[in-house]
N, C-alpha and C positions, 0 to 999 in steps of 0.2 A: 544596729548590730556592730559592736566592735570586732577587730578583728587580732586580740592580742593571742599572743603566743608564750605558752605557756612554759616557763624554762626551772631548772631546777639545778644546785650547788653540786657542785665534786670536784675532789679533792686531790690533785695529783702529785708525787712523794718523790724528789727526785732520790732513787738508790745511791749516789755519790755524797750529795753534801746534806738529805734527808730536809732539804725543804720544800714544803709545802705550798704549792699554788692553789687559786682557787680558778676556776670555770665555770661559765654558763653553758648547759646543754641544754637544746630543744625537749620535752618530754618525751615527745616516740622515738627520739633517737638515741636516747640513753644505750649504753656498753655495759659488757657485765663488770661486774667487779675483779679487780685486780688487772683488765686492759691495761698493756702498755701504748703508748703515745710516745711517739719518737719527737720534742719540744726542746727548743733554745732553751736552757738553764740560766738563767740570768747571775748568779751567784758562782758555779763553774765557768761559767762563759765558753760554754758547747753545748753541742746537740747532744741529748741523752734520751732512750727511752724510760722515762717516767709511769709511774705503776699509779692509775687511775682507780680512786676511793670514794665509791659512792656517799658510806656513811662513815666516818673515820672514827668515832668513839665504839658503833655498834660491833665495827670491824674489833678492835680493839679487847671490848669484854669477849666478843665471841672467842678468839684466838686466846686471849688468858684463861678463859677456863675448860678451856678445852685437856684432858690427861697424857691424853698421846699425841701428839705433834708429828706431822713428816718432817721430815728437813727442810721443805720448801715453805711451809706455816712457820717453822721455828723462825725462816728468814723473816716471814712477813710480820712476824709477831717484833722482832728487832728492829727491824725499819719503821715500822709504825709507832711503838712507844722512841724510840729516839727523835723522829718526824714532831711527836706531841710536845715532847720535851724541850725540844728548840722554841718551840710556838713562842 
């Protein structure tokens, strides 16, 4: 009986300079989407709360085609195509 642990990819955006880390989370402990995570930026060189993306393309289509946007989608729809764009 092994005993590995089952882990899955996300993506976290830093809001400042829009890059993108990746991370390993355990499965049952995953966050919802859009969690921020207060992490070292390596690129800033500070501590920034970074906005944690489970799926970043599904985010992505979801937020483009959506008609009406709040102001707070309109952010994340911004952050996330620039975040792509550096890739």
């Amino acid at each position: 009986m092994s005993n590995k642990i089952t882990t899955i990819r996300t993506d976290l955006i830093c809001p400042q300079c829009y890059n993108i880390t990746t991370i390993q989370r355990i499965k049952g402990r995953k966050n919802s989407n859009l969690h921020k995570k207060k992490l070292y930026c390596y690129i800033c060189k500070e501590e920034v709360n970074q906005i944690e993306v489970n799926d970043i393309d599904f985010l992505l289509k979801k937020l483009e085609f959506l008609d009406q946007r709040t102001s707070k989608q309109e952010q994340m729809y911004y952050l996330v195509k620039r975040a792509k764009r550096r890739k």
